[in-house]
C-alpha atoms as a printed R data frame, in Angstrom:
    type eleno elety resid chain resno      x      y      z
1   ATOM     1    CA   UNK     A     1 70.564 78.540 15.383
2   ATOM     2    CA   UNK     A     2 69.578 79.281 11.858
3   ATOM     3    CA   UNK     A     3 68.284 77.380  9.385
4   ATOM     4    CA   UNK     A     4 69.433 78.447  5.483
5   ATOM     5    CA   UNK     A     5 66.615 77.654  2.824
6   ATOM     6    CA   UNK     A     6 67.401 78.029 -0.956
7   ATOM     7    CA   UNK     A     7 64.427 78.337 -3.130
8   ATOM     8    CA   UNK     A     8 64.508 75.825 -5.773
9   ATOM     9    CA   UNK     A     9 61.848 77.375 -7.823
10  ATOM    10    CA   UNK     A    10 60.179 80.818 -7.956
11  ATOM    11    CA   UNK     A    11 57.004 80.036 -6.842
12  ATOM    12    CA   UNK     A    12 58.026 77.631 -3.720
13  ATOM    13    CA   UNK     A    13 57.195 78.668  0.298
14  ATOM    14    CA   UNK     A    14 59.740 78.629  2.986
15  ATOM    15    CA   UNK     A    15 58.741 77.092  5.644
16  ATOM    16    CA   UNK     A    16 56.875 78.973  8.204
17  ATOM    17    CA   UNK     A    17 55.439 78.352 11.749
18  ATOM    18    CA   UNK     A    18 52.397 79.518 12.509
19  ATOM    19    CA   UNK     A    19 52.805 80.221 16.483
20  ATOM    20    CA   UNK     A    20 56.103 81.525 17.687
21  ATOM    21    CA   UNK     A    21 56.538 78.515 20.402
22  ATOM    22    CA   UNK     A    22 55.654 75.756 17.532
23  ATOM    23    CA   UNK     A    23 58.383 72.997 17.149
24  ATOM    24    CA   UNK     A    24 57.596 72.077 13.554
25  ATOM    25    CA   UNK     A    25 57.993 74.573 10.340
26  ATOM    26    CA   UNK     A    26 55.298 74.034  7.840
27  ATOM    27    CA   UNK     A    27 56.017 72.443  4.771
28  ATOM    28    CA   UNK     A    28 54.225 73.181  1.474
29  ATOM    29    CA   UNK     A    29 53.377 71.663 -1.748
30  ATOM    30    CA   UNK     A    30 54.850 73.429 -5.199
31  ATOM    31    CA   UNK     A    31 52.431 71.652 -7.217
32  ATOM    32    CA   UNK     A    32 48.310 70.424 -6.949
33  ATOM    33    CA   UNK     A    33 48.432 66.552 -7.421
34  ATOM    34    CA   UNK     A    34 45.844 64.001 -6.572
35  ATOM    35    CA   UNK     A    35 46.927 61.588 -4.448
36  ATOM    36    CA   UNK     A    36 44.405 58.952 -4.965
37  ATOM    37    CA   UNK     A    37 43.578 56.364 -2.004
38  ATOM    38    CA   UNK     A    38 46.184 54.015 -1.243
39  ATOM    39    CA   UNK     A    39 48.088 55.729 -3.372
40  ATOM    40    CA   UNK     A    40 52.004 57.574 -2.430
41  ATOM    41    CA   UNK     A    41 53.067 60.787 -3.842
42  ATOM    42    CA   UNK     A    42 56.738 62.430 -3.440
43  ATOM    43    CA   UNK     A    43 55.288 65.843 -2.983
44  ATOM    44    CA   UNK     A    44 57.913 68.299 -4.107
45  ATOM    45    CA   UNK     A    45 58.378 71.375 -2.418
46  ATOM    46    CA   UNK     A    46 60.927 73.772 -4.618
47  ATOM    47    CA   UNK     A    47 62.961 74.215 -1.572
48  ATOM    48    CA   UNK     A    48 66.409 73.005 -0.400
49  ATOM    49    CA   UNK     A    49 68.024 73.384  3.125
50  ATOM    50    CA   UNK     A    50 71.225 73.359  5.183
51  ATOM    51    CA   UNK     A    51 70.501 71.861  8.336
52  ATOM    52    CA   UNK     A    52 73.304 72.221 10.730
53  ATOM    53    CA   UNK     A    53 75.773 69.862 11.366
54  ATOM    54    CA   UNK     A    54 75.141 68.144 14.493
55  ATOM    55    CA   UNK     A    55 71.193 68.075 13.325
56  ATOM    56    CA   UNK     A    56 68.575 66.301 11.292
57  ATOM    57    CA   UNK     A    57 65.432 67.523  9.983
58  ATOM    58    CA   UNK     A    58 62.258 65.568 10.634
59  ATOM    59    CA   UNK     A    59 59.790 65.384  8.331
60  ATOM    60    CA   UNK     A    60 56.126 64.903 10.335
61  ATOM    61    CA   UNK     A    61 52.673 64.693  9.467
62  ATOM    62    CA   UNK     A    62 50.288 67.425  9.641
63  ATOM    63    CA   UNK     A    63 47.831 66.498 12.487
64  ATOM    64    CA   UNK     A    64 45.171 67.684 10.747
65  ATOM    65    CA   UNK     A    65 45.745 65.949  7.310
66  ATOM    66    CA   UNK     A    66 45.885 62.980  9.280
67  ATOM    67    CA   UNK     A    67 42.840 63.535 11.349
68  ATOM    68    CA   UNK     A    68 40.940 64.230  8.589
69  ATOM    69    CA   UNK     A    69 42.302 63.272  5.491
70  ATOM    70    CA   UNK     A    70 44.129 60.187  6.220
71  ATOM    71    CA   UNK     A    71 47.215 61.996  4.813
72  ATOM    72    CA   UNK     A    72 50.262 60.656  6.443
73  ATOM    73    CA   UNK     A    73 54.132 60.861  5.708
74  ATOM    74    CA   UNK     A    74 56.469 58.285  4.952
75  ATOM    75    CA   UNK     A    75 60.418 58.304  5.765
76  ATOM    76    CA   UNK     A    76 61.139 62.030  6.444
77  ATOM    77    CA   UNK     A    77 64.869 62.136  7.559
78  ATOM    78    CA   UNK     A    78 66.489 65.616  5.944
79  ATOM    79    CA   UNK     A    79 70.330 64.683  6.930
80  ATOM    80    CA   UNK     A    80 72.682 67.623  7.578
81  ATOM    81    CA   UNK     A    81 74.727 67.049  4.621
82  ATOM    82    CA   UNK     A    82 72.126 66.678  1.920
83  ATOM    83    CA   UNK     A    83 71.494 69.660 -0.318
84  ATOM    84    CA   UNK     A    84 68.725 68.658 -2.677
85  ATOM    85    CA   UNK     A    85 65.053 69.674 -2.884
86  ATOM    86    CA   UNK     A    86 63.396 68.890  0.141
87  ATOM    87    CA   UNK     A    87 60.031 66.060 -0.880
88  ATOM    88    CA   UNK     A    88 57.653 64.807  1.334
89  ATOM    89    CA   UNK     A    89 56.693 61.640  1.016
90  ATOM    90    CA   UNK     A    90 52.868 60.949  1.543
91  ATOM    91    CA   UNK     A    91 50.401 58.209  1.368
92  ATOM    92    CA   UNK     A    92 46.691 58.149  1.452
93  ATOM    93    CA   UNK     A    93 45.075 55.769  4.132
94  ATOM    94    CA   UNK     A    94 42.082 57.481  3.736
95  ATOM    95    CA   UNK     A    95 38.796 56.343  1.723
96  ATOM    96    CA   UNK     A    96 38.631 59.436 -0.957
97  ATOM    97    CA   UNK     A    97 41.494 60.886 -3.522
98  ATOM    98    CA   UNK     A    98 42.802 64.180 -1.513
99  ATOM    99    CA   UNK     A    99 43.776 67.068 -3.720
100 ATOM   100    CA   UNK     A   100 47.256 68.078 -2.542
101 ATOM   101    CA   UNK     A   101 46.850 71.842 -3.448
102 ATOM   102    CA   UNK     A   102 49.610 74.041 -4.211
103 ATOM   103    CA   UNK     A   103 50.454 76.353 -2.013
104 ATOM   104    CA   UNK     A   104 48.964 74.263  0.991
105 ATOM   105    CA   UNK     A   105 51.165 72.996  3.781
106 ATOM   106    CA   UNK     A   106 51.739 69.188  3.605
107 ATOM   107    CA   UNK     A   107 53.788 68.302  6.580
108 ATOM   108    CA   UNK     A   108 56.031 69.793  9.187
109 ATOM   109    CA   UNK     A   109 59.705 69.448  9.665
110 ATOM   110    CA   UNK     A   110 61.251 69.512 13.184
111 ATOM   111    CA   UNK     A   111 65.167 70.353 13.179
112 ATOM   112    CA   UNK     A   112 66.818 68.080 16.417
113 ATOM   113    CA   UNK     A   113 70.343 67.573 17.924
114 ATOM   114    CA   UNK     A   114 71.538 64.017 17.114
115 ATOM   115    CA   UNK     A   115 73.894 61.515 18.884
116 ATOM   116    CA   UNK     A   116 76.233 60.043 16.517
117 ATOM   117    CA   UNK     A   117 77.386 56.796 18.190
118 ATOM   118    CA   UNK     A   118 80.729 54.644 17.514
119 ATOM   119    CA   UNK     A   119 79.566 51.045 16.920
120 ATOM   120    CA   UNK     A   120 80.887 49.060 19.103
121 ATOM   121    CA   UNK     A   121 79.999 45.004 18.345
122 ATOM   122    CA   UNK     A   122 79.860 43.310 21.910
123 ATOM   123    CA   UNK     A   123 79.127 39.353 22.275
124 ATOM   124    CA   UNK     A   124 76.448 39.907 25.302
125 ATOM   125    CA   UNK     A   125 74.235 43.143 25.728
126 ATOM   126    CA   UNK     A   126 73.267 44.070 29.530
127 ATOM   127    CA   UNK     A   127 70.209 42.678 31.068
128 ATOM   128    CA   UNK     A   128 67.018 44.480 31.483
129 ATOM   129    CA   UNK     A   129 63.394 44.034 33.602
130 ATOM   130    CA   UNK     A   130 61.824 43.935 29.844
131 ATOM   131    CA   UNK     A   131 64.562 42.027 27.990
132 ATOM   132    CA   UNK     A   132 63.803 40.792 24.329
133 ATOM   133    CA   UNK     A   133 59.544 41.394 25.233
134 ATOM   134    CA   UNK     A   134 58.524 43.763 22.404
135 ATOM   135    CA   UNK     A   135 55.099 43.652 20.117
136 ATOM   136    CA   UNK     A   136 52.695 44.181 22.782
137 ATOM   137    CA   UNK     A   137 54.816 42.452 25.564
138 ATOM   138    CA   UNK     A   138 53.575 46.247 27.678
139 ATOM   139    CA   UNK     A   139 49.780 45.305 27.806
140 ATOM   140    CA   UNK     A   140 47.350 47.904 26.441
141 ATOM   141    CA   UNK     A   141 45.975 48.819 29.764
């Protein structure tokens, strides 16, 4: 499969993995921002792709951000027919403004097959063990 990028602006990355057997391609900022806690910042990358039809791209956070930032992303679906510039969505759960440098990766984007069901509205669904048990209903143990 390949995966066309367009670069948006001069200066932007493509994305890159940094072991051959990685799932996610790194993501990186086009701009330094401060993304102050609490705060969310559409980070903008300068790129735009083509994912192929019959695929989405998945916009995930960077474990370590997360770990030790408290950087996280916020609704990263990339749909195969959108062509504009790729932004990552981020907020800061963390206690201390993060300095989203340029240049520095910000999240990862996984490219996956999708399903695209027929809707089909039924009066009664099937029965399961777990039936409408959800919140918890698992244990923790």
């Amino acid at each position: 499969m390949e995966l066309q990028v367009k670069k948006l602006d001069p200066e932007a990355k493509l994305p890159t993995r940094a072991h051959a057997d990685d799932a996610g391609l790194d993501l990186y900022a086009l701009e330094e921002s401060i993304l102050e806690p609490g705060a969310r910042l559409a980070v903008r990358t300068g790129i735009a792709l083509a994912i192929p039809k019959g695929f989405t791209g998945l916009v995930w956070d960077k474990s370590g951000l997360a770990a030790k930032a408290g950087i996280k992303t916020m609704g990263g679906v990339v749909d195969a027919g959108y062509r504009g510039e790729v932004q990552v969505i981020v907020v800061n759960i963390g206690p201390l403004p993060y300095t989203v440098e340029k240049g520095a990766k910000i999240a990862q984007l996984l490219v996956q097959k999708v399903e695209l069901p027929e809707i089909c509205e039924v009066s009664e669904l099937d029965d399961t063990l777990r039936g409408e048990g959800g919140f918890g209903s698992t244990g923790t143990h």
